[in-house]
Each structure stands twice: as C-alpha cells, then as structure tokens.
N, C-alpha and C positions, 0 to 999 in steps of 0.2 A: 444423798449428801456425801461430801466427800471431804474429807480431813489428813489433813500432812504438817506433818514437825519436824523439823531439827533442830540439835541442838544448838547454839550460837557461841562461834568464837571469836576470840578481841579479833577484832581487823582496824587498819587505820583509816579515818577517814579522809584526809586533806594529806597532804605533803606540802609543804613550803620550803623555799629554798632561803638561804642565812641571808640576801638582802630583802626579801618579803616580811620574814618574821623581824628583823629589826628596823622597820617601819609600822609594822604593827602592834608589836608587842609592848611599849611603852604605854599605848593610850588603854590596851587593854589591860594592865596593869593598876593604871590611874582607874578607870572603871571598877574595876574588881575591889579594888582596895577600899575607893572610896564606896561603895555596897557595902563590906564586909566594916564598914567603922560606923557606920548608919547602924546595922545589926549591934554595935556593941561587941563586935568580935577583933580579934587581933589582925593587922594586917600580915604581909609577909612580900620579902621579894622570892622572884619566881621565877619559871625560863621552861624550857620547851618539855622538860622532864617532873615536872610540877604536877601533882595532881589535886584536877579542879572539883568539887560537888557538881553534879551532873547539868543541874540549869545552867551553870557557867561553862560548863563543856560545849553545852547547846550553843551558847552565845557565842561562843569563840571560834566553835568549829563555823557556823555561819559565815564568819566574817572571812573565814580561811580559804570557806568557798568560793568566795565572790574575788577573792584575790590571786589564788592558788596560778591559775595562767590567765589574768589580765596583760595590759601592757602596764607598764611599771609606772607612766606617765600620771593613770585613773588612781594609783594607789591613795593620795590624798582624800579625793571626791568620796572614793570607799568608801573610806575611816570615818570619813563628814556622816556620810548615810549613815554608817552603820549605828554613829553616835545619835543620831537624831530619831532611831528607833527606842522604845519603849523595851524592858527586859520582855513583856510579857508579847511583844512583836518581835522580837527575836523569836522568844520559841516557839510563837506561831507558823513563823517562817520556816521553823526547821521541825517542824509537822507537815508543811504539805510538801516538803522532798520524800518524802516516804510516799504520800499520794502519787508522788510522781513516776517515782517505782512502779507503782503499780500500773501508769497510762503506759508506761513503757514496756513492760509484760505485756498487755492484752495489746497494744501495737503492731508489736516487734515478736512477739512469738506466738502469740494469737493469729494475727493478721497477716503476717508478713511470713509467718512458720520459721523462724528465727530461733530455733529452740537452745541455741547454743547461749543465747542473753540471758538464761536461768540461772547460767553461770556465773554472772556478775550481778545478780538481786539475790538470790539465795542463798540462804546459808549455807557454810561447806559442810559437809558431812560431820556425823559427830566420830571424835574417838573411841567408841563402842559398837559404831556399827556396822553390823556385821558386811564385812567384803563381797556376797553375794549378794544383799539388797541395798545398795545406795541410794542414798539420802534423795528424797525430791523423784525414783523412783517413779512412783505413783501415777505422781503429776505430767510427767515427761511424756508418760506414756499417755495418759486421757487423752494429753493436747495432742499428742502424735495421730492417735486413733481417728479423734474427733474432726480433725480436719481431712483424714484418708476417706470419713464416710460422708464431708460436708468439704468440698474442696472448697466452694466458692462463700463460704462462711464470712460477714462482716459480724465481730465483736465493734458494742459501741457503750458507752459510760455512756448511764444516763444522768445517775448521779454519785456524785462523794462526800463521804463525812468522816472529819481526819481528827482522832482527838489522842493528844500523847503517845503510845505506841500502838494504836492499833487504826486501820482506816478501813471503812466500811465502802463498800462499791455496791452500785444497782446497773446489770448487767442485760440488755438485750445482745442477742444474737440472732442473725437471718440468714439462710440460708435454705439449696436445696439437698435436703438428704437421699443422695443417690449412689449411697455405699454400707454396708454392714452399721449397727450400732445399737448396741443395749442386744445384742442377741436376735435384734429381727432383720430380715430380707432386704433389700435396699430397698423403699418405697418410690425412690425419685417423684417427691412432693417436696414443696417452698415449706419451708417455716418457721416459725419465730419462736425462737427459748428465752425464758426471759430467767433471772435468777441473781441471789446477791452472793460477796466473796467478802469475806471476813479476814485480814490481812493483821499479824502482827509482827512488827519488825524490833530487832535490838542488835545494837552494835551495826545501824545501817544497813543489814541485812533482812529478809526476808525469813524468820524464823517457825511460822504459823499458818496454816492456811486453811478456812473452813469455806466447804462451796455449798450453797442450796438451791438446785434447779426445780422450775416446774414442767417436772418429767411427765405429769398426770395430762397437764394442758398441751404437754408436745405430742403423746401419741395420742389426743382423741385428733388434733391437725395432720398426724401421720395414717389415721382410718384403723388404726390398732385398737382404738375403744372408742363406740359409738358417742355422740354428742352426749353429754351429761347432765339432767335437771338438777335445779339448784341441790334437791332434797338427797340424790345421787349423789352429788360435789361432797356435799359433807361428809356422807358418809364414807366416802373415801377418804378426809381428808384427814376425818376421826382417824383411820385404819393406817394413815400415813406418821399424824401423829404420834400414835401408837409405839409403830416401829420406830420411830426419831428417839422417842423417851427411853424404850428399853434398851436399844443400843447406847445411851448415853450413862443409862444405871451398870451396862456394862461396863464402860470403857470409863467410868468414875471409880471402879474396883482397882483398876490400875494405874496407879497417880504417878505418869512420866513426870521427871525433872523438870519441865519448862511450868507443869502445872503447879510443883509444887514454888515454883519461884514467883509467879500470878499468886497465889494465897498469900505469901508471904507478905509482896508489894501492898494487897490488900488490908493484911493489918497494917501495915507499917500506916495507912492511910484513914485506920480508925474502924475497918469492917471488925465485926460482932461475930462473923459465923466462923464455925471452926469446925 
C-alpha cells in the first residue's frame, strides 16, 4: 500500500477577463441572492473580491469554467445552461473534474510517462517541508521505477466513484515485466495488477493519495509463489491484513494536519467519534 500527502495551498481556479465576468456576474448575483432570501438570510452586492460559502464557490467557479476561453459569441447559451441546472447538478458537475484529474494522471503520466503533469494535479509542496524530500517524492518515483521495469505497461479505469472531495478509481494494469521491481530479477512474463487509488483533492488540487495493489496475485503470475488454494489465499490475506492494521495504528499516532482537518470536517457533519 502506498500513501502520499501534501499539504494544499489557495491556487485560483478560473481567471476571467473584465468583459467575461460582466456578462456573467449579474445573473450570478440574481441567483445567489435570490437562494440566500429563500434561506431567510440577508442579500448583499458583491464582485470578484467577495467571498462565496463553498457550494456557491462550486457553482460559480463551474460556470467560470465553461466560460473562461470560449468565444464570446456562446456566452449567452452558457448562462442559459448554466441557469437550467439544479444547485445540486452544479456540484455534481464540479465533482467529476476532480475525476478528471485523475484520467489525466493515469493517461498522461501513467501511459504516456509524462511525469512532468504531476505538476499541475498536485499539490505544491508544503511550507514545512523539508528541501531534501519534496512533496509528491514518493510518487514520482514508483511511477518512474514502475514503467523502467514494465515499459510497455497500459494503466486502464475500470471503474470511478466521485463523491465531494475525494474520488475512488479501480485500477487494472498489463503489462510485461522485464525489468527489476519489488526487489526481484526481471522475470520477463505478461501480467495483469489490478488495484484501487484513493484520491483526495482541495483547492483543485491533488492533496491525498492512498494506493492498494494486489502484489500477492501479481507474483504468484510472476512464478515468485506458487499457485495458491483458496485455504492458502486467506491465510495470506489474514497476514496481509494484519500488516495494513498495524501500520495504520502506527501512522494514527501521528495525526498530520490534512488528517486533523478530515476530523474536523467530520464533526462539522454530525460524526460522534473523537
């Protein structure tokens, strides 16, 4: 299993230029306003330095997107759309660009070994850390490794499930491994890793990353451990377990910043445990 963090700082998402946002900015205004009198809350005028509650952020920057480099001509037809969605289709919509992120990772630096597009999905390093290990680290390096011992490697989505800030991915890979990895000899045999990736983003960025492969089912295909009975299986998988849970009573001893901002959001949401 493989785990990576950084910390997440502001970045902007959209840029508009002053004839974009004063074609937009009216009706989003008319929108907001009239939400926020439904609610029984005060309205207010507002402009590009305003700051929105976060579902409104969602909604806004969507629309920012769709605009940001159109031709000026679509701007209307936009507005039209944008109005003819539901709040709760807005921020569905601006959940699966974080999915999207992710097809573009296993794409573009997976597929393609484009490792340089890490640079614009992930978070930039934090201001603590330290100048001899950079941030993302880790990562840079597996994928670098992993394709020197699996040149011809296709990463493929099987499947995604994208809910608020964090998107789940199910992860085949095929390839033939005919170069060093995990510490063994290059086998040069075909085969298939299958495994999901645990993605959470903030501030549009790529802040989280937990990987779990099945390493057990790739080396008994690499001849590294012989075919496995069911009775076998488990008890490896006990053993595997095992280590997941103690490493995890470990690394709960040390409650990084992102985790303690996940608890927080957790009450804020009505959780019980503390």
């Amino acid at each position: 299993m493989f785990c990576e963090r950084s910390a997440p700082k502001p970045s902007h998402k959209a840029s508009l230029d002053a004839y974009r946002w004063t074609r937009i900015a009216p009706t989003v205004a008319e929108v907001f306003n009239a939400e926020l009198r439904a609610k029984g809350l005060p309205t207010a005028n507002w402009g590009p330095e305003s700051p929105l509650a976060p579902h409104l952020g969602k909604e806004l920057t969507l629309l920012a997107w769709a605009v940001e480099d159109a031709d000026p001509t679509l701007l209307p037809a936009m507005i039209a759309n944008w109005l003819g969605l539901a709040p709760e289709e807005r921020w569905w919509l601006y959940t699966t660009i974080n999915a999207a992120c992710v097809r573009r990772l296993v794409e573009e630096a997976c597929n393609e070994g484009n490792l340089a597009v890490l640079a614009t999905v992930l978070a930039p390093a934090s201001a603590t850390a330290g100048a001899d290990v950079p941030a993302w680290a880790g990562l840079r390096n597996l994928l670098a490794a992993f394709r020197a011992a699996v040149p011809d490697a296709r990463w493929t989505i099987v499947e995604q499930i994208s809910q608020r800030h964090t998107v789940v991915t199910r992860l085949v890979v095929q390839g033939t491994f005919s170069g060093p990895l995990l510490g063994l000899a290059p086998p040069g045999r075909p085969a298939t890793l299958t495994g999901v990736a645990i993605s959470r983003f903030a501030e549009g960025r790529l802040v989280e990353l937990w990987l779990q492969a099945d390493l057990l089912g790739l080396l008994v295909q690499l001849g590294v451990l012989p075919p496995l009975g069911l009775a076998q299986a488990l008890a490896m998988a006990r053993v595997q377990g095992a280590g997941a849970l103690l490493a995890g009573e470990r690394a709960s001893r040390i409650p990084p910043s992102s985790r303690a901002r996940e608890q927080e959001q957790w009450h804020e949401h009505g959780d019980d445990q503390g």
